[in-house]
N, C-alpha and C positions, 0 to 999 in steps of 0.2 A: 487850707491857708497856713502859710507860716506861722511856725508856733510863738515865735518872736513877737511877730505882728498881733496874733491876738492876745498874747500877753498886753501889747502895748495898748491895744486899744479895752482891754480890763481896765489897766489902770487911769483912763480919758475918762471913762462910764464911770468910775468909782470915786475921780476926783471933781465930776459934776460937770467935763466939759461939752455933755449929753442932756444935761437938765430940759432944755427947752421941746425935748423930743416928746412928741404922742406916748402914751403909757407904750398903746402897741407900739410902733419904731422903737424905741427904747428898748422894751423887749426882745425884739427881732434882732439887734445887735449885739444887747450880752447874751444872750442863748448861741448865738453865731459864734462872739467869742467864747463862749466856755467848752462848745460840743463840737464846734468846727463843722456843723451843717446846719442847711437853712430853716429855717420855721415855715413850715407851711401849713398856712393856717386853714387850708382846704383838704387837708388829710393829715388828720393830728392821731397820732398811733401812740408811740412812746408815754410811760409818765412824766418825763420831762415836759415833750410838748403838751400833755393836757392839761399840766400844772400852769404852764403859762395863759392857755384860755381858761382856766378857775380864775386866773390873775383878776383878768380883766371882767369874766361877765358873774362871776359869786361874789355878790359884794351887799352885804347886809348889814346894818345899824349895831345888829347885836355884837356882831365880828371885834367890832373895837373895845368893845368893854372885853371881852375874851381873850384878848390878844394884849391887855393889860394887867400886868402882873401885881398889878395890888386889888384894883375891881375885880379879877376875876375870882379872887377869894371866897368872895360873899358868892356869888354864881355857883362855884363847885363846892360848898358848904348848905346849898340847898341841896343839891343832887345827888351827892353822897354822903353829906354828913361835915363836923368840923372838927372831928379827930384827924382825918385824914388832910388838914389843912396845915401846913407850917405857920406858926404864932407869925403876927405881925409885929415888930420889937418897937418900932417908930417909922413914920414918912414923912418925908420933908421935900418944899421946893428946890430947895439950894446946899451946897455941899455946906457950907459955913453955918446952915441953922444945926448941925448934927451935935449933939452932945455927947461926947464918947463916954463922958463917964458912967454914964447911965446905960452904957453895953453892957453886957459877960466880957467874960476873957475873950470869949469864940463867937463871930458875928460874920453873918454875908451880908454885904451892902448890893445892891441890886437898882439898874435902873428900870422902871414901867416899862417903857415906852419901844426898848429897843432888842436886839441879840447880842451878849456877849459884853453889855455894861454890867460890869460887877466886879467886886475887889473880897477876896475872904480873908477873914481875920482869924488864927488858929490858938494864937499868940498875943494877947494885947502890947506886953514889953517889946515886942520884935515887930511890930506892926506898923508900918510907916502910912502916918496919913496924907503926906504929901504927895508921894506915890498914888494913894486913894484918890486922894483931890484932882489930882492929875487927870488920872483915867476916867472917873465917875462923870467929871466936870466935860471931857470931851464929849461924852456919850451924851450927857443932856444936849449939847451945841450938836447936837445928829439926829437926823428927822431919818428912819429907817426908811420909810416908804421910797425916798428919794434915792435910794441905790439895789432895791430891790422890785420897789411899782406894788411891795403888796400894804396894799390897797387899807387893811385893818389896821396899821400901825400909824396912817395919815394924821389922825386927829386923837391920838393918845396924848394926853398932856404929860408931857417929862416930869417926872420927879423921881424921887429915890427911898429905897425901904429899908431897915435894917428886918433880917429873921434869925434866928441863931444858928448855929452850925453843926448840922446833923449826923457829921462823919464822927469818925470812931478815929481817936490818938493822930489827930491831924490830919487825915487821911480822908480825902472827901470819900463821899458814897457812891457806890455806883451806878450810873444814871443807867435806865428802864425805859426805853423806846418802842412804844409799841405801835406799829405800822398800820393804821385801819385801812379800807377800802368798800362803801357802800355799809357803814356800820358794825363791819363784818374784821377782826382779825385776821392778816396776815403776817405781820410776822415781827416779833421783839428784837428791837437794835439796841443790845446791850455796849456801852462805853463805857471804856475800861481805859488809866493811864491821864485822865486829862491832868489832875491836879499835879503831875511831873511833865507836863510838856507835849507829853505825845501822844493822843486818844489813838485808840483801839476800836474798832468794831468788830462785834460778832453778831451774827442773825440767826436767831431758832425761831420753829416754828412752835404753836401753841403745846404741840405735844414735848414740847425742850428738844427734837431733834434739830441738829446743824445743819443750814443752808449757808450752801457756797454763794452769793450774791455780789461779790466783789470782785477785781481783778485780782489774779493769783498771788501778785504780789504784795496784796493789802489785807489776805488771808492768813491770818495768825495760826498756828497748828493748835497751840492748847485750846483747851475749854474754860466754859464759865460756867460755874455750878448754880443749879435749879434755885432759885430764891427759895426763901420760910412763903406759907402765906400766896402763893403764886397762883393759885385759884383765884381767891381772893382778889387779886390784882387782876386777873381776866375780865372778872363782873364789873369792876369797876369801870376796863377800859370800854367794855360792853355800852355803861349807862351812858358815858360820855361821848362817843363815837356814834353815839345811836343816829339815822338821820343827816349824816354829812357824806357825801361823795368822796373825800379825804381826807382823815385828821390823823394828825401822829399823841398821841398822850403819854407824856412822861411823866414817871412816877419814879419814888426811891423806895427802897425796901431795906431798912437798918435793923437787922437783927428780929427779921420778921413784923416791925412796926412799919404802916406805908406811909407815904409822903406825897402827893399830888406835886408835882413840879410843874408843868404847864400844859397850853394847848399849842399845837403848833398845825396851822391850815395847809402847808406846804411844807413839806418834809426840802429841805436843802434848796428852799425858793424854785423848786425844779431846774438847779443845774447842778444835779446829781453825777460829775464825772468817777468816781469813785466801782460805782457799780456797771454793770459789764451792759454793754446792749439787748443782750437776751433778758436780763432782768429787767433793762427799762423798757424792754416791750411787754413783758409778762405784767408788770406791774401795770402800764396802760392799759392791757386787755381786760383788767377785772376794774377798770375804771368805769362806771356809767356815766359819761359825761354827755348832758343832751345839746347836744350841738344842734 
């Protein structure tokens, strides 16, 4: 299809003028527009497509609290511990109950509910809350389920948290992706670059060796150095991954202290364009999904 056209019909699907669609139709058209082939739900190979049938038939109670970034605290504070938990600073329903004074100088504000609501403070003097207001305040008015269909975010009640800010002289940390399949490690999608604008991926596998998994031109030539602690950070992903078909868990690693960052059920909602075809079939093939 024309890449114009499915650009155009992304932005129908994303501005809700699809709402009314079956999870599945709904599904069958952004996956269409994002990969530019059809979902066929009679022979699903790809991680892409079998991330979209998880969409629809893994769909369990506890998902929700897990898929909520303030609940899920207490959940991974039984299972590993609560060192490994970022302090909870305050949460609040509404941008306007927040009392800044009662911050650090350096605070991330965070919404539950959703991907990508969040505003970091590094700077309290240079820190604009209007801007804050702005952004945090859209993110609560946005139900994620509704442009994605996963299914866990449906019934997360919106609010917002402050935790403090773990990076080092401004500079966020660098986030720790590590890729499960069948509870089983595959492979760390380290990000690098966001807090300037332009994330980076790199992919090692368990032993730190570099997997090309991208298109060549999304392949950075440098490396990213072995974390402190990165054992460590294994067993963890171990405890957590254990028992799921697919989870991504992100973790931070500052100066060899770790940080639980979250859980995420689908790695890029399953419209992974980024990574090459061979990968999205390699990654499907260690899927056990019981169709």
């Amino acid at each position: 299809m024309n890449k114009k056209l499915r650009s155009a019909i992304k932005r129908m699907v994303y501005s809700g003028k699809f709402d009314f669609l079956s999870d599945k139709k709904y599904l069958e058209l952004l996956f269409f527009a994002h990969l530019d082939r059809k979902l066929d739900w009679g022979n699903l190979k790809t991680f892409n497509e079998k991330v979209q049938w998880l969409k629809l038939n893994n769909r369990k109670e506890e998902y929700t609290m897990m898929a909520d970034k303030y609940a899920v605290k207490e959940y991974i504070a039984g299972i590993i511990g609560e060192d490994y938990v970022i302090p909870t600073l305050g949460v609040w329903n509404y941008f306007d109950e927040i009392d800044f004074d009662t911050l650090p100088d350096q605070f991330v504000l965070k919404c539950t509910h959703d991907s990508g609501g969040l505003a970091i403070c590094t700077d309290k003097s240079t820190f604009s809350i209007v801007k804050a207001k702005e952004k945090i305040e859209k993110s609560l008015r946005r139900n994620y389920y509704k442009s994605s269909r996963e299914w866990q975010y449906k019934n997360i009640p919106p609010r917002i948290i402050a935790e403090p800010f773990i990076g080092s002289n401004s500079k966020a940390p660098e986030d720790y992706k590590f890729i499960t399949f069948n509870g089983e490690l595959d492979t760390v999608m380290v990000c690098k670059g966001r807090d300037v604008g332009h994330p980076w991926f790199y992919f090692y596998d368990k032993d730190w060796e570099r997997i090309i998994y991208q298109h060549p031109e999304l392949e950075k030539k440098d490396e990213v150095e072995k974390p402190e602690n990165f054992d460590v950070m294994l067993k963890i992903v171990e405890r957590l991954a254990k028992g799921f078909i697919h989870m991504r868990v992100d973790l931070y690693n500052v100066s060899g202290k770790i940080y639980f960052g979250e859980l995420t059920f689908y790695n890029q909602s399953g419209f992974d364009t980024d990574i090459t075809y061979e990968t999205d079939l390699a990654w499907g093939n260690k899927m056990n999904v019981p169709f």
